[in-house]
PLY file of the C-alpha trace (Angstrom):
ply
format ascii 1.0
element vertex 106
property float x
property float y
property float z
element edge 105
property int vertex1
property int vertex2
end_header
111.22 329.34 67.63
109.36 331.09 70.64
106.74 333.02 68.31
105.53 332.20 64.63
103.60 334.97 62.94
101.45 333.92 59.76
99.96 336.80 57.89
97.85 336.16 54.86
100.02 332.75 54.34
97.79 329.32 55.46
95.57 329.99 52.35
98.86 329.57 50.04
99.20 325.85 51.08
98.32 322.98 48.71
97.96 320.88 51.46
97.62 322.93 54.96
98.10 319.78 56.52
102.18 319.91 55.64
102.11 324.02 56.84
100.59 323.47 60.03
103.00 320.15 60.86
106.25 322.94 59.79
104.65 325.37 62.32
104.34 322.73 64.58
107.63 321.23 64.16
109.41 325.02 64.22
107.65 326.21 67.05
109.56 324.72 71.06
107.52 323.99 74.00
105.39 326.58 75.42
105.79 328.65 71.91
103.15 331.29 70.45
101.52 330.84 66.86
99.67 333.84 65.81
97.33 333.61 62.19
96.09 336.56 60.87
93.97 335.92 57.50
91.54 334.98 55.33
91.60 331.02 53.76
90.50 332.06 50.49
92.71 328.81 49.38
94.90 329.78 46.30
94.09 327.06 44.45
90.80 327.08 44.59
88.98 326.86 41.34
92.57 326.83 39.27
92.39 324.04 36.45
94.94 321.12 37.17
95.82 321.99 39.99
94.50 320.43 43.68
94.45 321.46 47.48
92.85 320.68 50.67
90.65 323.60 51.38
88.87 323.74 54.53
86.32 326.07 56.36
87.88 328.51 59.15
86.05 326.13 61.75
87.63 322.95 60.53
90.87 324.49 60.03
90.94 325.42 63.99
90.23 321.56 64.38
92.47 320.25 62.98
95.28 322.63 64.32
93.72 321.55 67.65
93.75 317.54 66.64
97.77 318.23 66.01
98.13 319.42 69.56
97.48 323.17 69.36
95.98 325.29 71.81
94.22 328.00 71.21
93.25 331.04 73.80
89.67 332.00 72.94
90.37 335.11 74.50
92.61 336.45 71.54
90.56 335.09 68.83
88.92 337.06 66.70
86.34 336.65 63.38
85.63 339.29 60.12
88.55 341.55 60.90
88.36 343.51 58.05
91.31 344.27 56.31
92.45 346.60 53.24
94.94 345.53 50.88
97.03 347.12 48.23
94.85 349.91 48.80
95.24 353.46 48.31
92.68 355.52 50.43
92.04 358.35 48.14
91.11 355.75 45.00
87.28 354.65 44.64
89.10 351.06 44.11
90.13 349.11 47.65
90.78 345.60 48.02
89.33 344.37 51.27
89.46 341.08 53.26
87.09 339.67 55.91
90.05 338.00 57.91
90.23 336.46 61.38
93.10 336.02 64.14
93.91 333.12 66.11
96.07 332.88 68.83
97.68 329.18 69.61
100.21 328.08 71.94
102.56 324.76 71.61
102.02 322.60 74.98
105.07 322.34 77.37
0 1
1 2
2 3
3 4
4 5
5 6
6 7
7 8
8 9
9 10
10 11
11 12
12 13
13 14
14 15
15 16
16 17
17 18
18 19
19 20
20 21
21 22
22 23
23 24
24 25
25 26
26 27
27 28
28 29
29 30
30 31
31 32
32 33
33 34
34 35
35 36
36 37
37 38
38 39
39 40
40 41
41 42
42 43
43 44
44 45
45 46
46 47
47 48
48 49
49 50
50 51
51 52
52 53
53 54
54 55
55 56
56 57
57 58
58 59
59 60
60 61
61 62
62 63
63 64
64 65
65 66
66 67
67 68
68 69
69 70
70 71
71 72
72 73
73 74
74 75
75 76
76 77
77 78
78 79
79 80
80 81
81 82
82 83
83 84
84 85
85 86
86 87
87 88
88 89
89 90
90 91
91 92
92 93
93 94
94 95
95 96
96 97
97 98
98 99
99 100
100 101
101 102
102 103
103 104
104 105
């Protein structure tokens, strides 16, 4: 693929590891990966179940240890983001989220 969009989906992975190699393996030469999320890590906290949950800062290195590279210019942290929300209700569900921006090397 030229472009892979992820959008509230690293934080699903058991181990991120295996969903950043399927990115990487997906994506050709010279193709765009654009995050857009929080890692609250799914699995966090459940009983029985395990995952590899890592901070925002050592998820970017290790994306960047598999080869990714990232433009600093389109990164940004605490987007804040509704979801489910309805905007006349008292109750919103809100996310502090960030965007990446990482390309696949020729």
């Amino acid at each position: 693929w030229n472009a892979i969009v992820t959008c509230f989906f690293m934080d699903t992975a058991r181990n991120v590891l295996a969903y950043l190699e399927t990115i990487w393996n997906a994506l050709k030469p010279g193709g765009v990966w654009i995050n857009l999320g929080p890692l609250l890590w799914h699995f966090d906290n459940v009983a029985g179940e395990s995952s590899i949950e890592l901070t925002r800062d050592e998820f970017l290195k290790l994306a960047v240890k598999m080869g990714f590279a990232f433009d600093e210019k389109k990164h940004r942290d605490d987007i804040v983001l509704t979801y489910t929300a309805d905007s006349k209700s008292m109750l919103q569900y809100t996310y502090h989220a960030f965007m990446c921006v990482a390309r696949k090397p020729e």
